[in-house]
N, C-alpha and C positions, 0 to 999 in steps of 0.2 A: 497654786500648784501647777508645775508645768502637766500638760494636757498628756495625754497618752499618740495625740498626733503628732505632738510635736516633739516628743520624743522618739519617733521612729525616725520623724523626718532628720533628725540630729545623729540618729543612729544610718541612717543614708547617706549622709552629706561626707561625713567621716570615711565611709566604706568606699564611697568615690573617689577620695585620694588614695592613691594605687601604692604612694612610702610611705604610708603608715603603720604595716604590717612589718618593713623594715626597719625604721626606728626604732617600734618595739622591741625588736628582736636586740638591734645596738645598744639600745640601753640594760638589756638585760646580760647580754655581754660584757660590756664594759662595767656595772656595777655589781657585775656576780650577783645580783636580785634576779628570780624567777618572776617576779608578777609584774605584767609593764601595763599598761591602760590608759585609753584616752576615756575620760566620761564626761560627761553632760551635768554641770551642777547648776542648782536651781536653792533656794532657800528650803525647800520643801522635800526633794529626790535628788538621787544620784543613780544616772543611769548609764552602763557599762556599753561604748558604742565600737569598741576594738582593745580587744584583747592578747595578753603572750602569757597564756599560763601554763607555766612550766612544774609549777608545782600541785596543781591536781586543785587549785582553791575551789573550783567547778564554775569559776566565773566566763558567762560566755553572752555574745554582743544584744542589748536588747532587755539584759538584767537591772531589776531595779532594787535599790536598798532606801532607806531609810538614811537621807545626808546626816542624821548627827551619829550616826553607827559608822562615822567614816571622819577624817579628817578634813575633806575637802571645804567642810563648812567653813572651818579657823581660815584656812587659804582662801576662799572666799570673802569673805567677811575685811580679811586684810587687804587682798589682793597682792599678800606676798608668798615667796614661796617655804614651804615646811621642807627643815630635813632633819632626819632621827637617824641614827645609828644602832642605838643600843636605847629602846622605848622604855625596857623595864626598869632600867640603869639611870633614866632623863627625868630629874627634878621636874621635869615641865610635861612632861608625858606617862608619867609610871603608873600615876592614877587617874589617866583619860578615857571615858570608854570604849573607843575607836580601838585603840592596841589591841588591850586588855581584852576585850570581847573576840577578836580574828585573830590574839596571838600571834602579834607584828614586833617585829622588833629595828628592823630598817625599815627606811619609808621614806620616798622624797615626792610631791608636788608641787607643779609648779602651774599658776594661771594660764587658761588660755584666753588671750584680751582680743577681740577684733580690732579693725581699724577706728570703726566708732564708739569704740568703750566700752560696747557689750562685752559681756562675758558670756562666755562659751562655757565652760566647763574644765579641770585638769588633765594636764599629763600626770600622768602616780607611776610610781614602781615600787613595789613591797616585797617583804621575805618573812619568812618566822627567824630567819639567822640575822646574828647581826651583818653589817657590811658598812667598810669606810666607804661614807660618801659624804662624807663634809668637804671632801677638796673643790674648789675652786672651778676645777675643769669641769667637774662633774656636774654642776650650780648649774655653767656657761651651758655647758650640753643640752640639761632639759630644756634649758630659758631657752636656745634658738631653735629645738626641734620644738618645741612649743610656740613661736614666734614662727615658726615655717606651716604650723598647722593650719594656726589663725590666717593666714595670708591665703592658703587653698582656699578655705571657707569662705574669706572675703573674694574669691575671682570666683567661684562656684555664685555666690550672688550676685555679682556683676553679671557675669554669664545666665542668669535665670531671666534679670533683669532687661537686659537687650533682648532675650527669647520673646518676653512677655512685651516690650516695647515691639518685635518685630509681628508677630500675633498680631495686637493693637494694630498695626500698618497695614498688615493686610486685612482686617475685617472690614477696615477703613476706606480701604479701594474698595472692595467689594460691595463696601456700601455704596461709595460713591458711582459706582459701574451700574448698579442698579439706577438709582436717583437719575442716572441718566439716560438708560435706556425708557425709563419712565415718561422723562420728557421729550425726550427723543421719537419714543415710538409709540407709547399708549395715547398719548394728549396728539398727538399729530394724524393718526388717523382718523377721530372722528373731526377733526379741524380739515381734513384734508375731503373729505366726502362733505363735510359744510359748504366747501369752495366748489365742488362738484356738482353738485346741488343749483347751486346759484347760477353756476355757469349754464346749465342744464335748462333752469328757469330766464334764463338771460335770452337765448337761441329762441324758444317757444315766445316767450311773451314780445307783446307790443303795446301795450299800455302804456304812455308815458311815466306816468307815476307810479305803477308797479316797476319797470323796470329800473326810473330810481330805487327804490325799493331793494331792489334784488343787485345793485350795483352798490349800496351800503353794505349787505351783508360780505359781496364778496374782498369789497374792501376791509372790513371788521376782522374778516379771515385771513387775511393779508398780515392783518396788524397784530392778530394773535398768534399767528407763525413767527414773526418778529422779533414780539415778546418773547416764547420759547426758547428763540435764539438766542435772545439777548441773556435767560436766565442760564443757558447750557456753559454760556462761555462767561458769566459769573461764577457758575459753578466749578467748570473747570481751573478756572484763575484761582478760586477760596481754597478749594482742595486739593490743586497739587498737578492738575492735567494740564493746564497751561491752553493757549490757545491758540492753536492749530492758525498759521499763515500759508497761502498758497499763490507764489510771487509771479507774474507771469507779464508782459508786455504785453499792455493795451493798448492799442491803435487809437481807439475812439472813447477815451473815457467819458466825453460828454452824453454819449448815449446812455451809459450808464446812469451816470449822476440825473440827466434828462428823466429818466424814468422814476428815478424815487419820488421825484418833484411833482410828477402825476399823479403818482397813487395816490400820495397824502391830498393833489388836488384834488382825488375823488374822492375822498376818504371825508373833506373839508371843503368843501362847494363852498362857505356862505365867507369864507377867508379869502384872503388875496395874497397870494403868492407870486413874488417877483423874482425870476432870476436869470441868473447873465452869469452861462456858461458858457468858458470859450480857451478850451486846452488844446493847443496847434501843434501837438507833437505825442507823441509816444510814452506812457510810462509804466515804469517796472512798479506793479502792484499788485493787493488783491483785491480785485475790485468787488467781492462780496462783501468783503471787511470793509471797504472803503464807503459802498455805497449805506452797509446796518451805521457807519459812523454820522453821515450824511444824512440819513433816513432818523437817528435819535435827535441829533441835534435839531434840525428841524421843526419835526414833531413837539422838541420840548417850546422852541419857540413858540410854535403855537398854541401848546398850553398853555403856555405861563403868558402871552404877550397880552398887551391890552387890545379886551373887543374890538371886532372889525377893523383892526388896525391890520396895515400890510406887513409882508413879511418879507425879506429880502434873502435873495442868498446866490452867491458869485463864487467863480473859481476859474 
């Protein structure tokens, strides 16, 4: 049985098309019927979600009957449309309970299908007089103000749809804003008072083997800032922030590069590290990005390379 939520929500959706109040009105015009309705049918309820009653039936948006005390069941059930004229007079209708109990004597519905084959519910128009409406034009009429219903319906859920996808986007950032200020600025300041520290202990001490000591950790520090880095701008890359370039003319990129090849020397005393750097000119780069690219590669060499084996690295 349809829900009692999901019948308001059916009874909203409806209300949100601003010509549906007008069609009603057209069709009740044009087929001299006082009663025009769009409803909601379900196998179970029939519930009334825009109304034109001109004849006092006391049907108003939000009403619920009982589907087989209505027609729309048979039009359902076929998924074609019913038209009566004269109900009491219709071999097919004289003794249906739907007339006969609301004293209907014209009566047309016709399906409202979405684009995916749901069905919605009908367009109806009813009267207790009879009224010609077998013609042709009148069939064509309900069928496309019914075909124009379904179509609102269907961009109202398009439209809910992109809402709901743009939502999703933004919780999305905000998650990711977080995630990185996280890495960014919580994990970086006790990393950054570890390197403080060290440096701290470096100045004071003169012990040679404490001072190695304290020349690991701040190495260690070095290489968990690194990492950091290295996670920020995976994460920026995974979800969408992309990675910050800042191009600029180098003079001396060997100093640059010179310097990564230290750290990891100090970082890795018992490895042998070879390199032949020697750029005689000027280049457009960024050489933070250039040297994290420099400083991985490396590093991985020396992870991965065989013990005490040297390591080479030229530019």
């Amino acid at each position: 049985m349809d829900s009692s939520e999901n019948s308001a929500r059916a009874v909203a959706a409806i209300a949100r098309i601003d010509a549906v109040p007008t069609l009603l009105k057209v069709l009740c015009e044009i087929t001299s019927m006082r009663v025009a309705v769009v409803a909601r049918v379900t196998d179970k309820t029939w519930t009334a979600c825009a109304v034109q009653d001109e004849a006092h039936f006391g049907l108003k948006p939000g009403m619920e009957l009982a589907v087989n005390a209505t027609l729309c069941l048979d039009s359902r059930a076929s998924r074609a449309p019913i038209v009566i004229e004269y109900a009491s007079a219709d071999p097919r209708y004289c003794n249906h309970e739907a007339p006969k109990g609301c004293q209907i004597e014209s009566y047309v519905s016709v399906p409202i299908i979405r684009a995916n084959g749901g069905y919605f519910g009908n367009l109806c128009a009813l009267d207790p007089k009879p009224a010609r409406v077998a013609e042709p034009r009148i069939l064509s009429m309900f069928t496309e103000f019914a075909a124009l219903i379904a179509s609102q319906l269907d961009r109202q859920s398009l439209q809910e749809q992109e809402h709901r996808a743009l939502l999703d986007e933004r919780a999305a950032g905000e998650l990711r804003e977080q995630f990185i200020a996280i890495l960014g600025h919580d994990l970086r300041n006790p990393l950054h008072a570890v390197y403080a520290s060290g440096d701290m202990l470096e100045r004071r001490l003169t012990e040679p083997e404490l001072l190695a000591f304290v020349s690991r950790i701040k190495a260690n520090a070095r290489r968990m800032s690194a990492l950091i880095d290295d996670v920020l701008d995976f994460a920026r890359g995974r979800l969408g922030g992309g990675i910050g370039l800042e191009l600029t003319e180098v003079e001396n990129i060997n100093t640059g590069l010179a310097t990564v090849v230290q750290e990891l020397r100090d970082a890795q005393p018992e490895r042998e590290i070879i390199s032949d750097i020697g750029v005689d000119r000027a280049v457009r780069c960024d050489l933070g990005r250039l040297q994290q690219v420099a400083s991985n590669l490396l590093a991985n060499a020396i992870t991965h390379g065989l013990p005490h084996s040297a390591v080479k690295i030229s530019a």
